[in-house]
PARO-644745 format. One line per field, with one value per residue (C-alpha): x, y, z; residue number from 0; residue in three letters. Coordinates in nm, 2 decimals. Example, Ala and Ser with C-alpha at 12.3 -4.5 7.8 and 13.67 -1.06 7.14 Angstrom:
REM PARO-644745
X	[1.23:1.37]
Y	[-0.45:-0.11]
Z	[0.78:0.71]
num	[0:1]
residu	[ala:ser]
//
This chain:
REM PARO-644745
X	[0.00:0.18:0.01:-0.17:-0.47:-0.73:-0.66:-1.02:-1.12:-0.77:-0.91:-0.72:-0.65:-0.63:-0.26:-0.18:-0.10:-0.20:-0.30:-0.62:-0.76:-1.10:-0.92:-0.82:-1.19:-1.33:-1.16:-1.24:-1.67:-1.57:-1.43:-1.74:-2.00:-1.86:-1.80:-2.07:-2.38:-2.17:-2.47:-2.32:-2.50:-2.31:-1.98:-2.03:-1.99:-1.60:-1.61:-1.67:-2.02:-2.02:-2.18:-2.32:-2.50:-2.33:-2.24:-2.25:-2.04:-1.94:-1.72:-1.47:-1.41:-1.17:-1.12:-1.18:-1.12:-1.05:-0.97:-1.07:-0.80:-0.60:-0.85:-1.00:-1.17:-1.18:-1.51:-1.51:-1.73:-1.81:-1.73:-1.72:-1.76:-1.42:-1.39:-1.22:-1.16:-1.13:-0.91:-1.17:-1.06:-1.12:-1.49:-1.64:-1.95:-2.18:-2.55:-2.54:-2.87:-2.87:-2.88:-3.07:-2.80:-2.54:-2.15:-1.86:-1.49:-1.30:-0.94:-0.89:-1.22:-1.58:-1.81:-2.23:-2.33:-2.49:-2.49:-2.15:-1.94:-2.15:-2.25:-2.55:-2.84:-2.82:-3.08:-3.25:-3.64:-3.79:-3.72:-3.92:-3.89:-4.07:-4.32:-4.36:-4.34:-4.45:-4.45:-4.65:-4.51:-4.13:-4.06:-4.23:-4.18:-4.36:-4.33:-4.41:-4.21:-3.99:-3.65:-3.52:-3.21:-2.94:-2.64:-2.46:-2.75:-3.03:-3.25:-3.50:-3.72:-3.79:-4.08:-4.07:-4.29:-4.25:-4.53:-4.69:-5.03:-4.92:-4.92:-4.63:-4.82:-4.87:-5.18:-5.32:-5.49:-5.74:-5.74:-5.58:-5.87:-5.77:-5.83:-5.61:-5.39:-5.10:-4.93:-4.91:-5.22:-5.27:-5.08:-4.85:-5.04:-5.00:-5.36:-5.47:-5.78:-5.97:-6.23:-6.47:-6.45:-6.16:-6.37:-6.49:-6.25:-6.26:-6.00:-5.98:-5.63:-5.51:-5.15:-5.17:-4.84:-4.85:-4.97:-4.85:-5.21:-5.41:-5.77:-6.05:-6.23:-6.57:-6.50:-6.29:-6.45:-6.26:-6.33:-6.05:-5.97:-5.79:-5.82:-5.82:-5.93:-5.84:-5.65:-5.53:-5.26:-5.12:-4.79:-4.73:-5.12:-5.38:-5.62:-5.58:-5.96:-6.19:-6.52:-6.60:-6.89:-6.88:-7.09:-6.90:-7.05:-7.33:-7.61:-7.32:-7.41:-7.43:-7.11:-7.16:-6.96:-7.23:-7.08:-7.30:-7.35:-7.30:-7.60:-7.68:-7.46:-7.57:-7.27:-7.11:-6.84:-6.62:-6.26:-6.00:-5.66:-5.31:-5.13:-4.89:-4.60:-4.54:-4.43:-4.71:-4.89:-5.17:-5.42:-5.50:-5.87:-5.98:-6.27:-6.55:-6.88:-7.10:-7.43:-7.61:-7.92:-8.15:-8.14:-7.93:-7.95:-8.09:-8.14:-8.51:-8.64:-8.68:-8.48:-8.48:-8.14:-7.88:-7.59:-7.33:-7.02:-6.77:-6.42:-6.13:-6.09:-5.75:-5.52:-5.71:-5.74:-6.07:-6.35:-6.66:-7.01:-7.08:-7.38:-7.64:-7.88:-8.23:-8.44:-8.70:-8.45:-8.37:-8.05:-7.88:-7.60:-7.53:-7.51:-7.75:-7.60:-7.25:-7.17:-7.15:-7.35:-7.04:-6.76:-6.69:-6.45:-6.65:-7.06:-7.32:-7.41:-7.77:-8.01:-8.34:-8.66:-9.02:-9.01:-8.78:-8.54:-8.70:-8.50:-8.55:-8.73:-8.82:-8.88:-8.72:-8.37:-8.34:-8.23:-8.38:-8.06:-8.21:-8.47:-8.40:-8.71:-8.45:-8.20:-8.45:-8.51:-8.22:-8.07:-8.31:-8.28:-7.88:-7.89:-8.03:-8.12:-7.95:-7.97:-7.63:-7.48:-7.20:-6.89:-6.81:-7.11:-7.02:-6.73:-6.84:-6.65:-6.44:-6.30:-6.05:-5.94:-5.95:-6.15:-6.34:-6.32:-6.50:-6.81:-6.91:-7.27:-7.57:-7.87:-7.92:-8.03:-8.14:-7.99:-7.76:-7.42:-7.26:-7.02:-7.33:-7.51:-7.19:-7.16:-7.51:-7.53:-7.19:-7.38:-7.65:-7.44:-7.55:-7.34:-7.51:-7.54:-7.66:-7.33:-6.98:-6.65:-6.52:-6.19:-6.27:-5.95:-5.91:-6.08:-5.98:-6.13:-6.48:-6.81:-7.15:-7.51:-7.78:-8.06:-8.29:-8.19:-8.23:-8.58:-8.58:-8.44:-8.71:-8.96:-8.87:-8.85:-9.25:-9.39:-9.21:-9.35:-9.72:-9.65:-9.57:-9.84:-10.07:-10.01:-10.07:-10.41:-10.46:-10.40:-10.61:-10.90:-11.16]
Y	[0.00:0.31:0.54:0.54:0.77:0.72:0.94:1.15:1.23:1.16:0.90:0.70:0.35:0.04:-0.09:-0.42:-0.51:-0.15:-0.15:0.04:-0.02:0.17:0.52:0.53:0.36:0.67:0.92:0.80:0.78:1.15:1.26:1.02:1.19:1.58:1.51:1.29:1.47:1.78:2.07:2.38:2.63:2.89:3.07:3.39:3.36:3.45:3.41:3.05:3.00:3.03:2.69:2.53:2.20:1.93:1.82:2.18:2.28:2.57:2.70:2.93:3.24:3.49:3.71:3.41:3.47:3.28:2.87:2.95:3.18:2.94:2.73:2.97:2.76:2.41:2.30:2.34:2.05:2.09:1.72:1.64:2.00:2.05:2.21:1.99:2.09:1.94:2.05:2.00:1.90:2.04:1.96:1.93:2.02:2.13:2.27:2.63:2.63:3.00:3.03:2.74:2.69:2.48:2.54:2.41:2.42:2.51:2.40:2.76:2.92:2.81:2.94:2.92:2.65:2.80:2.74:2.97:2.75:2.41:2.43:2.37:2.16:1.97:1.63:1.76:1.65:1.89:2.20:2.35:2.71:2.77:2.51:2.17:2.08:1.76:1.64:1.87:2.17:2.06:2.44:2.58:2.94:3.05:3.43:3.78:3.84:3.73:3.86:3.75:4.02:4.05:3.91:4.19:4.41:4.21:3.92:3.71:3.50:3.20:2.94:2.72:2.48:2.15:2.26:2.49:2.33:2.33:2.56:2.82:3.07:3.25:3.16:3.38:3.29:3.37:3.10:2.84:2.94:3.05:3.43:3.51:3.34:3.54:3.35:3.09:2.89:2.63:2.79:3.07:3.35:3.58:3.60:3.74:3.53:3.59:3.38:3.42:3.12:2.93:2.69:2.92:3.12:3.39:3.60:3.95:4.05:3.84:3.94:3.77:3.68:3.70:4.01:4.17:4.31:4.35:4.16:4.25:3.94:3.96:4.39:4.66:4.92:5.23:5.41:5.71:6.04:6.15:6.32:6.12:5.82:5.55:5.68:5.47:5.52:5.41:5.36:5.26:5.15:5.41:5.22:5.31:5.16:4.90:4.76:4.44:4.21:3.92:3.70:3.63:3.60:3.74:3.93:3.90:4.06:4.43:4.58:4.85:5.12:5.25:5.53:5.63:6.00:6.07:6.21:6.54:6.53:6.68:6.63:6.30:6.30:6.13:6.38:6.30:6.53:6.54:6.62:6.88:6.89:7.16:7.00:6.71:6.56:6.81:6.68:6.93:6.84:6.85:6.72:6.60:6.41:6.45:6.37:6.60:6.63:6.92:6.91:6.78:6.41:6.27:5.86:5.73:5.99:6.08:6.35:6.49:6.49:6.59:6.51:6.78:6.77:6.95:7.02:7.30:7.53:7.61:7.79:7.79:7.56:7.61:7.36:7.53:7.30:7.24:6.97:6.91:6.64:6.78:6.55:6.53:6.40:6.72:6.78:7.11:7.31:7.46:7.83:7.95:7.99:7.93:7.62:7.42:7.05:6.88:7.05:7.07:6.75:6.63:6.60:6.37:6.13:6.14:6.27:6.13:6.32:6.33:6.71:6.93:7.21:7.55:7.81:8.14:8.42:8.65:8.99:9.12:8.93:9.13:9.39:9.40:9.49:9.50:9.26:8.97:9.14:9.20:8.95:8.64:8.60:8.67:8.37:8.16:8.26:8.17:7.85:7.54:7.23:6.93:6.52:6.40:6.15:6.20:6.11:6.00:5.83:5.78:5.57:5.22:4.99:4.74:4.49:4.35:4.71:4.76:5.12:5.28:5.30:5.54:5.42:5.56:5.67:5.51:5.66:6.01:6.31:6.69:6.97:7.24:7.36:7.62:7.74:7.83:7.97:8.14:8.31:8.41:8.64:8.77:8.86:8.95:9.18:9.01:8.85:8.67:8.33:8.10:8.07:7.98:7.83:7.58:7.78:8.16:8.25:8.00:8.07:7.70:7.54:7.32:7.53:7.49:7.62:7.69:7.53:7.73:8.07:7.92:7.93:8.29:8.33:8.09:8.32:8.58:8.46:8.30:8.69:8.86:8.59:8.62:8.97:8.99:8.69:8.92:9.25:9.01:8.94:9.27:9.39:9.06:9.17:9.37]
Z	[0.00:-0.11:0.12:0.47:0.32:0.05:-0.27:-0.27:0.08:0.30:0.47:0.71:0.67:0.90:0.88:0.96:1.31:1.43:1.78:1.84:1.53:1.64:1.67:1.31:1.19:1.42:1.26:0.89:1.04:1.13:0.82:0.60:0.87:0.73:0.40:0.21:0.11:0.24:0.31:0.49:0.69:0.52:0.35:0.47:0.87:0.94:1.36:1.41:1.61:2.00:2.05:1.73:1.72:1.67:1.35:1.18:0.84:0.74:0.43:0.61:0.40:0.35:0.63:0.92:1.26:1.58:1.52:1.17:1.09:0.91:0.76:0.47:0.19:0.40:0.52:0.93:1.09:1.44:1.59:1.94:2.06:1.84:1.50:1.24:0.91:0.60:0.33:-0.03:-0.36:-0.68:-0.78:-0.45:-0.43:-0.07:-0.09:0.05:0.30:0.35:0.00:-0.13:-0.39:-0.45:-0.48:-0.62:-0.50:-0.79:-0.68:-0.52:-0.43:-0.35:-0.63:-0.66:-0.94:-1.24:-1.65:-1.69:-1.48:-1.52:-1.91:-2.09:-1.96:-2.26:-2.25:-1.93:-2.00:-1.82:-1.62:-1.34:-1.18:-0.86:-1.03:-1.16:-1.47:-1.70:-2.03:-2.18:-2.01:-2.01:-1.88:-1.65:-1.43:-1.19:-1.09:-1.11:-1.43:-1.64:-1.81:-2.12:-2.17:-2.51:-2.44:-2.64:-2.78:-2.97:-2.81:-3.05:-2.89:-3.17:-3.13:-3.42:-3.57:-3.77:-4.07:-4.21:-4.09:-3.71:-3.46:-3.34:-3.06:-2.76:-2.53:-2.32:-2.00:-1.72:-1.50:-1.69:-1.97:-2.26:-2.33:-2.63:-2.86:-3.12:-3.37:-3.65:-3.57:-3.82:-4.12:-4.20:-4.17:-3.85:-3.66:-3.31:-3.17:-2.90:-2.67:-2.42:-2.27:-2.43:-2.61:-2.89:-3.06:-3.33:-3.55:-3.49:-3.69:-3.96:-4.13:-4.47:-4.52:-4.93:-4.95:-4.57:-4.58:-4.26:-4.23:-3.99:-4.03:-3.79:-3.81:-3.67:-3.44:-3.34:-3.06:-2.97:-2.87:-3.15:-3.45:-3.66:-3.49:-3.78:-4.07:-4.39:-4.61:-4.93:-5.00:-5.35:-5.46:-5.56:-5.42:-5.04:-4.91:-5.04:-4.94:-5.11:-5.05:-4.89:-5.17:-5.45:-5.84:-6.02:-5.81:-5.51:-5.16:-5.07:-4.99:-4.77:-4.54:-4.22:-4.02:-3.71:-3.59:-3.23:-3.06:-3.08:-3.41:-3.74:-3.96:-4.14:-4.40:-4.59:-4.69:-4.97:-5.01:-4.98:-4.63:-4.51:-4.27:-4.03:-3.72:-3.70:-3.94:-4.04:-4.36:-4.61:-4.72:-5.08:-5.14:-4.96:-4.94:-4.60:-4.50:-4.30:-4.07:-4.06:-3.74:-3.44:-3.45:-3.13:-3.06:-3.21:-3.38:-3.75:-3.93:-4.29:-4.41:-4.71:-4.91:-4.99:-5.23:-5.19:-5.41:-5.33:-5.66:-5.73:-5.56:-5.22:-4.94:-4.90:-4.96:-5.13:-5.16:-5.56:-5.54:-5.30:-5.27:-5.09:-4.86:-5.11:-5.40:-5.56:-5.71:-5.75:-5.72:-5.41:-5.50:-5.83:-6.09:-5.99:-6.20:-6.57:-6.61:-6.82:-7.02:-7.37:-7.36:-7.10:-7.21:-7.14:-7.41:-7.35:-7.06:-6.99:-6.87:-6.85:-6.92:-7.13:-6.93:-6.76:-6.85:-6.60:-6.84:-6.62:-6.73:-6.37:-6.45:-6.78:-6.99:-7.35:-7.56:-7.90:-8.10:-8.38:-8.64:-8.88:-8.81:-8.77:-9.12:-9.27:-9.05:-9.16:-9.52:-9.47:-9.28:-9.43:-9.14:-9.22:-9.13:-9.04:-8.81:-8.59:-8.66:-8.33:-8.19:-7.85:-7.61:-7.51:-7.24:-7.43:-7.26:-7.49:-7.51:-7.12:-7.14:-7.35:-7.73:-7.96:-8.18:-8.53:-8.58:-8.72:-8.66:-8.83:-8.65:-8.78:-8.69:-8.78:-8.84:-8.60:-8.85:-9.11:-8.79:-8.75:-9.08:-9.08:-8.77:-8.92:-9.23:-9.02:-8.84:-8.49:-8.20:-7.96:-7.73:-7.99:-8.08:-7.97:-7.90:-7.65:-7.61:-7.63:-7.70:-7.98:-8.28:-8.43:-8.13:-8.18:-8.23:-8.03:-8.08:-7.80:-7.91:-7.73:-7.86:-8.25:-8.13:-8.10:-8.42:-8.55:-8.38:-8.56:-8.85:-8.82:-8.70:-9.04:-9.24:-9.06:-9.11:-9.47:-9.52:-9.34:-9.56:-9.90:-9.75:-9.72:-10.04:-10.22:-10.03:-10.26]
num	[0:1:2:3:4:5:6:7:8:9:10:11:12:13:14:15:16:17:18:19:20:21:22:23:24:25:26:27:28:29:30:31:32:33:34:35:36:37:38:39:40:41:42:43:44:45:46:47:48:49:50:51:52:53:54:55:56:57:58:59:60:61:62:63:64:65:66:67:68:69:70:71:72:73:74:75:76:77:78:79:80:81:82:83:84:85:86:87:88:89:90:91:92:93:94:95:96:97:98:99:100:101:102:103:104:105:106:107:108:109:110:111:112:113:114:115:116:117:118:119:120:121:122:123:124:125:126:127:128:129:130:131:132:133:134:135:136:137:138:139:140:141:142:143:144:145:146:147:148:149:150:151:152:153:154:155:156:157:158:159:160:161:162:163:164:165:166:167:168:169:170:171:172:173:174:175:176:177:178:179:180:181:182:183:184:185:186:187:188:189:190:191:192:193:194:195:196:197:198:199:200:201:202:203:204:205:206:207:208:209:210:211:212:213:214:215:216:217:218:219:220:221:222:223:224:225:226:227:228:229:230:231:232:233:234:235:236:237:238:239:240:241:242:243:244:245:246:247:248:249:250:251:252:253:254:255:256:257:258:259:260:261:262:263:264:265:266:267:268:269:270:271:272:273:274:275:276:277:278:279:280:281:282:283:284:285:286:287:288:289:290:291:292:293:294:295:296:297:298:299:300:301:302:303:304:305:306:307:308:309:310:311:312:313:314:315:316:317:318:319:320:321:322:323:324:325:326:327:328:329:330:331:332:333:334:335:336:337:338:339:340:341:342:343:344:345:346:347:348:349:350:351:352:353:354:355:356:357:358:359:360:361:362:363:364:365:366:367:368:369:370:371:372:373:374:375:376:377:378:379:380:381:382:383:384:385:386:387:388:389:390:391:392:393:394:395:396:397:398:399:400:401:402:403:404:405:406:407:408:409:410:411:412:413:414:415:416:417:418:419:420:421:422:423:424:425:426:427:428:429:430:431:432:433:434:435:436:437:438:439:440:441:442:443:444:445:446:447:448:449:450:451:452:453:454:455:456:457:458:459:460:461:462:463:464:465:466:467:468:469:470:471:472:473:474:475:476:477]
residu	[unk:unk:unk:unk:unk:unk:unk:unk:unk:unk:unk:unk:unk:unk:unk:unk:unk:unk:unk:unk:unk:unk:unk:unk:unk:unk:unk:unk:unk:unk:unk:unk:unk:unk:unk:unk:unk:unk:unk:unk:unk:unk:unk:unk:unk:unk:unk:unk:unk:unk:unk:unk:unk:unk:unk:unk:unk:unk:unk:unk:unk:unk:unk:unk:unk:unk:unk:unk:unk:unk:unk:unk:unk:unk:unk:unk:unk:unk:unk:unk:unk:unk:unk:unk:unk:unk:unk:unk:unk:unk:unk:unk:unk:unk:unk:unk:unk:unk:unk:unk:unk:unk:unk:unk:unk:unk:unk:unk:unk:unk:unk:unk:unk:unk:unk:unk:unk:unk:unk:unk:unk:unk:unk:unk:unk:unk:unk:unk:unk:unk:unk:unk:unk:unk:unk:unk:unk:unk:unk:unk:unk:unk:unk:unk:unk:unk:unk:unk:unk:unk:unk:unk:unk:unk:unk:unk:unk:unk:unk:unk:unk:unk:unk:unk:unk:unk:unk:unk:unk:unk:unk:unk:unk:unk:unk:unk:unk:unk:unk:unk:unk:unk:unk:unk:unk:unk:unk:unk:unk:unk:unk:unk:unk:unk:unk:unk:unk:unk:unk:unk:unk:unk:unk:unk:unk:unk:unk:unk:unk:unk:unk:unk:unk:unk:unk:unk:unk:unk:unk:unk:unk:unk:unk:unk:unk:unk:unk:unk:unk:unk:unk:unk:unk:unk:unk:unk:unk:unk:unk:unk:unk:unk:unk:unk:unk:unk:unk:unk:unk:unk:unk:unk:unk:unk:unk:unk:unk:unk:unk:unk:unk:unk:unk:unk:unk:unk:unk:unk:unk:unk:unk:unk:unk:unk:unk:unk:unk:unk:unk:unk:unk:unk:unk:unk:unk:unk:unk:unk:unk:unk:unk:unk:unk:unk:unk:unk:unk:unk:unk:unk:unk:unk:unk:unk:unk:unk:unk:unk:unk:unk:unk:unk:unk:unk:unk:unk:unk:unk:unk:unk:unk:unk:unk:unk:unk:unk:unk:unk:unk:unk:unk:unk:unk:unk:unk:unk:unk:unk:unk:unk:unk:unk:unk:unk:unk:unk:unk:unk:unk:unk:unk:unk:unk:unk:unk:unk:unk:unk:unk:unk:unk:unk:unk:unk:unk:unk:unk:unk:unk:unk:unk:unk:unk:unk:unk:unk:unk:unk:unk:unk:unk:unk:unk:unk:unk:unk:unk:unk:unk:unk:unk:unk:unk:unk:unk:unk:unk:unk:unk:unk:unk:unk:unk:unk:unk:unk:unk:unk:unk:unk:unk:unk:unk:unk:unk:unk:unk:unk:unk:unk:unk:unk:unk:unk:unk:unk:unk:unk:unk:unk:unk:unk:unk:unk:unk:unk:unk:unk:unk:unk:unk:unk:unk:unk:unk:unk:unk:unk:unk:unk:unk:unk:unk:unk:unk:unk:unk:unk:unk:unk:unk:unk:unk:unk:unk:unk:unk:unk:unk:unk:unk:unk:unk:unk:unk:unk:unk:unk]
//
């Protein structure tokens, strides 16, 4: 035997023909007694105990006093109201009671156990933190909070799942019920659900991830204190907002947006513009449509009400109301005679009504300039009426073409042209409405005639001819 002492924990041996073989076995019990399933009291105490109970450990620290002076880092055991101490070796390991942690002599100093000095828990099955866990929770923390920090900077918490069809999400719970749920939940699209009761369960955001679009499947309410309380914008699409129905194909559902007036409100609207910058985010407004009542709206009763367009004219900021729609139907400009029905690259193919135009004649809105005695019949003499048919007879949708696409004529109408309606009040020596040009101030631009005027001329023309017809009569009569 090469040495009276085991290699690990110094223990004495029995050597042959000792006399009081019981001392040395004593003293090994002693050392076995202090060292296996070694739990101190502390590592912090540095005056060793007054009278502590038999058996008590301790990891003397730096700065010991008394019979511990010279015994920093060994474990003192208080054996037979003595203290013995007990040099460790590199790797011993003694459970810390005051603090419920474990520590680990590293050949030189006594430090607490964690993952820095012991590695990873690689192949634990299951970890619990103030808790219990199982197979189906493998981690489980119980606490107030918990801290997930960057090592360096960035942190990325990553749940992953095996398919696109399974499940990678966050549960939210009231009493083990489930409340809330954000994630992947049965595909790849991001979706927040919500439930009342855990069982039933219904999509309230949806993130399509094709598209990166934002779905409000069973509706999205707003309800803020700012202005404005939901705002949309469009980054590269022209299309910023669209309300589809929820049937597909012919006859499909009825797509519909329903904005509710506060009580006591009278005003709804929907505004379209650009926006400026000046500090915060300020919208310039350009054009409007609102819906108003005639009176303040209160809850259960019944109101007439109105619809109002409104555009900004150039060079203002100001919105002015062109078109109103009245509570019995009627539609009209918003300020008389203030506005143009079409343009002359803009008109109306055709117009439909039961009765023809009223056109205010009013004796009171005049001033008599002159009269068309002379002038009627020489117009009429100068222009013949024609049948023609346009040459253009209209733009249809084409769908091959993808818009509209111009149409010849077919059907022939009568009529007259401006240009000989033109050269006759020239000849005439007369200047008047019936007449004109699209572009005032270019004589090559396309020519118009006022119906309605030509009937003036017409009128003329009639009372000279029951005139002269009138004087012949005369004259034949014996």
């Amino acid at each position: 035997m090469a040495s009276d002492i085991s290699s690990n924990l110094k223990l004495p041996y029995i050597m042959p023909a000792q006399a009081q073989k019981h001392v040395t076995h004593n003293e090994a019990v002693r050392a076995l007694d202090a060292l296996v399933h070694l739990a101190v009291v502390d590592r912090t105490t540095t005056a060793p105990p007054a009278a502590p109970p038999d058996g008590a450990r301790y990891i003397v620290p730096a700065g010991a006093s008394g019979a511990w002076a010279t015994a920093v880092g060994s474990i003192a055991a208080w054996q037979d109201d003595a203290w013995a101490f007990y040099q460790p070796a590199a790797g011993f390991c003694a459970w810390v009671i005051a603090e419920g942690r474990l520590a680990v002599y590293t050949g030189s100093a006594w430090v607490a156990v964690s993952l820095e000095q012991s590695g990873a828990l690689d192949g634990v099955r299951r970890v619990g933190i103030n808790a219990d866990a199982d197979d189906t929770n493998r981690l489980t923390v119980r606490a107030r909070a918990s801290l997930f920090d960057g090592e360096v900077a960035d942190h990325r918490l990553v749940v992953n799942k095996r398919s696109a069809a399974a499940t990678a999400s966050l549960v939210l719970q009231t009493v083990y019920s489930g409340r809330a749920e954000i994630g992947l939940a049965g595909d790849d699209h991001l979706s927040v659900k919500v439930s009342p009761d855990g069982a039933t369960w219904r999509t309230a955001l949806l993130a399509d991830k094709d598209r990166g679009a934002l779905i409000a499947p069973n509706g999205l309410a707003v309800a803020a204190s700012i202005d404005p309380a939901l705002e949309v914008r469009a980054a590269t699409t022209p299309t910023a907002v669209v309300i589809d129905t929820v049937a597909n194909g012919e006859g499909g559902g009825v797509a519909a947006c329903r904005l509710d007036l506060p009580n006591q409100a009278r005003r709804l609207g929907f505004s379209a513009g650009g926006v400026a910058r000046a500090g915060s985010r300020v919208p310039v407004l350009s054009a409007a449509v609102e819906f108003w009542s005639d009176a303040a709206w209160t809850l259960d009763a019944a109101h007439p009400s109105h619809i109002r367009f409104l555009t900004t004219p150039a060079g203002s900021t100001a919105r002015i109301e062109r078109l109103r729609i009245d509570p019995d139907g009627t539609t009209r400009p918003a300020v008389d005679n203030a506005h143009t029905l079409g343009r002359a690259t803009a008109r109306w193919a055709t117009i439909f009504a039961v009765n023809g135009t009223i056109n205010t004649s009013d004796a009171r809105d005049k001033e008599v300039a002159g009269t068309l005695d002379t002038i009627g019949p020489e117009m009429v003499d100068r222009v013949a009426p024609i049948l023609f048919r346009w040459k253009s007879g209209g733009q249809v949708w084409s769908p091959e073409a993808g818009g509209f696409v111009e149409q010849p004529g077919l059907r022939l109408h009568a009529g007259f042209l401006a240009q000989e309606v033109r050269s006759a009040m020239t000849e005439a020596g007369a200047d008047f409405a019936a007449w004109g040009l699209d572009d005032a101030a270019d004589p090559a631009s396309r020519q118009w005639l006022r119906p309605d005027e030509l009937i003036a001329v017409l009128w003329a023309a009639l009372r000279d001819t029951r005139a002269r017809l009138a004087s012949l009569e005369t004259r034949a009569s014996p």
